[in-house]
N, C-alpha and C positions, 0 to 999 in steps of 0.2 A: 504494500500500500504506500501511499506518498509519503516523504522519507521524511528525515528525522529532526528534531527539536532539540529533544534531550540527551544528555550527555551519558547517561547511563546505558551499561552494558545488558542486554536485556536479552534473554534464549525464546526464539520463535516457538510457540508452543504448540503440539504436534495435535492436527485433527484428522480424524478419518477422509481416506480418499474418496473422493465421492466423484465419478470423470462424469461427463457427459457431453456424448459427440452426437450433432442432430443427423438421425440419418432419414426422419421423414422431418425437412425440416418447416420452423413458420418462421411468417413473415416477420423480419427485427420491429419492434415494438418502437415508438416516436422515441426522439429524443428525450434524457430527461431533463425537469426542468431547472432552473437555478435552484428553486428552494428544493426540490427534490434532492437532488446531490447532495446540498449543506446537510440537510436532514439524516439522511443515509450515512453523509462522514460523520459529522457529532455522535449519532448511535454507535458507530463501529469505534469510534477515538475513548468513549465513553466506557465502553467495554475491556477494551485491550489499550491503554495507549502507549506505552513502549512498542507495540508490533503497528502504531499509524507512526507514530514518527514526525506529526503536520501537527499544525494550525488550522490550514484549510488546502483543499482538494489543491493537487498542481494546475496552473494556470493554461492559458492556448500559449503565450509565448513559450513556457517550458516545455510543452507537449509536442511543437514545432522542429523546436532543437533537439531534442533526444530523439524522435524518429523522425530525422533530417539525413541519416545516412542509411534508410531502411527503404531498399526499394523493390516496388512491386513486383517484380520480377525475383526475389532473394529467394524464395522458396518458402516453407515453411518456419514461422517467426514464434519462437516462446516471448513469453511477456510473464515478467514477476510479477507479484502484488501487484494487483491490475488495479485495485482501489473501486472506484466508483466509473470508471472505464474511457477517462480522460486520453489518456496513451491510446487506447486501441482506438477510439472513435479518429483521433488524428491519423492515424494509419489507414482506417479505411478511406478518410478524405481525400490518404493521398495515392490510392488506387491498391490497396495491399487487399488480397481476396482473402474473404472472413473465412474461407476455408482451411485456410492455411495459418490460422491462428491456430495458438497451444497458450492459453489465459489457465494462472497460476492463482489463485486466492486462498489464506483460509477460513474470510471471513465468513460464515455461513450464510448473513444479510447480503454481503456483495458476490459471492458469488452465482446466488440465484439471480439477482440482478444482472449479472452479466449473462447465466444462460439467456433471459427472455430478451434483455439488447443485442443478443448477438448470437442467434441460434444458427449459425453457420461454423460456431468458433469449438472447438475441443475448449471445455471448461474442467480443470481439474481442482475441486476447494480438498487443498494437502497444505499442509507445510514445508514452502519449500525448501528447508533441511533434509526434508522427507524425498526428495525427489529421486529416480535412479530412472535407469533406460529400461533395467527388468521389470522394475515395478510401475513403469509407467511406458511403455512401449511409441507411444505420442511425438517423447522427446528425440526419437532418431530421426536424424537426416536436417535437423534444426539447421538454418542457413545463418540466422541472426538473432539476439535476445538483445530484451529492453529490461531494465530491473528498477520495479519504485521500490524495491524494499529498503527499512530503515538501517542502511550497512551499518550508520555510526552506529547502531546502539547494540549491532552484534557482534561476537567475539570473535579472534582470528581463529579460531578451531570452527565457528560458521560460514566464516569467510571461507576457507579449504574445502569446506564439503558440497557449499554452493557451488564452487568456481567447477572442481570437480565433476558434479555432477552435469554442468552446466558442458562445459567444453568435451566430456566423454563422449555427450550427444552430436554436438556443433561440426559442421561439415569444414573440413579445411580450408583458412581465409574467413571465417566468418567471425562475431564478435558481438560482444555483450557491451550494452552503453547504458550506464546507468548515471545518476545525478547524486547530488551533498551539496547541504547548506555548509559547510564545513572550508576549510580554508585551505586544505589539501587532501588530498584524495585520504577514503577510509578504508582503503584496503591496503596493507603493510606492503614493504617494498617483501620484506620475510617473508610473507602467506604468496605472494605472485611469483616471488623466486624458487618458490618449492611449486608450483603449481605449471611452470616453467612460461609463464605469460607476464606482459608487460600491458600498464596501463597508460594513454598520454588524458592528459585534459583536453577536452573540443572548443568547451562553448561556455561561455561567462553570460548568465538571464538576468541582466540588474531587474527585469519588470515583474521577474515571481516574485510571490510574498511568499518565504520570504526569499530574495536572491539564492541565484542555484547555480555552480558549475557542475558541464556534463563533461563526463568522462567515458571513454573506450577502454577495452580489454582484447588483446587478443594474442594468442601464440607468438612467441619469439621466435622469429626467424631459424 
């Protein structure tokens, strides 16, 4: 879900996989509305708020920039903590087929909400600590990932098992771009050197509230 506020280290807490891929599917339901979403985030921040990590939903300008190198053509695209579905809806504006989504949540309110937005999309509500290729068979052949999860507030022993999980799946040349309100990237240069990937910074968003740099990850050379 939208990243992080607080400075504390906080463990993503594990819920049942619950996938759901439309194979008769219906039609994506309207957009939601403004107070919809605030609605939806406060319940979910209310609930869990180390695993939101916000103030308020990510902006269009952030949404923009982090899937600004995601293109319709990359294949099959995972998305982390999808939140209230600010990222994906950007993705589909910019021609990405909702088929080819793999949406991560574990929020139980949002991730139903993402099935009925987006009933074209693999919706998996897991923790994604929880994720593997076995146990989740979706994530092969991954071309590209977006991550809203709150990195700062997880440990580097989460950090390893995401990235892991994450680039096991990832087809060669592809990459995970995720965001921090934070002042340097939150994943250790130690967790990326054992993982044998390298992060750069993309994109500085003075307009999110609150300010967000986006970062890339991807295989070393």
């Amino acid at each position: 879900m939208k990243t992080s506020t607080p400075e504390i280290e906080a463990p993503m807490h594990s819920s049942p996989s619950c996938k759901s891929t439309a194979q008769h599917q219906s039609p994506p339901s309207p957009p939601m509305t403004w107070l919809q979403e605030r609605k939806q985030f406060v319940k979910a921040l209310l609930s869990n708020p180390a695993a939101i990590g916000a103030v308020a939903p990510s902006g269009a300008a952030l949404a923009e920039a982090i899937t600004a190198s995601i293109h319709p053509k990359a294949g099959k695209v995972l998305e982390l903590g999808c939140g209230t579905g600010v990222f994906t809806r950007e993705m589909l504006r910019r021609g990405v087929d909702p088929s080819s989504l793999v949406l991560v949540e574990q929020d139980s309110g949002m991730s139903s909400s993402l099935r009925t937005q987006f009933p074209g999309a693999a919706v998996l509500q897991v923790s994604a600590q929880d994720l593997s290729r076995d146990s989740h068979p979706e994530l092969n052949g991954i071309g590209a990932a977006i991550c809203g999860l709150p990195l700062r507030n997880m440990s580097g022993t989460l950090h390893h098992k995401l990235l892991t999980a994450v680039f096991e799946a990832m087809r060669p040349g592809g990459a995970m771009h995720f965001f921090t309100y934070g002042v340097r990237c939150p994943i250790s240069t130690g967790v990326l050197e054992a993982c044998g990937l390298s992060a750069r910074r993309e994109r500085f968003v003075p307009l999110n509230l609150p300010p967000a740099s986006v970062y890339s990850v991807s295989r070393r050379p």
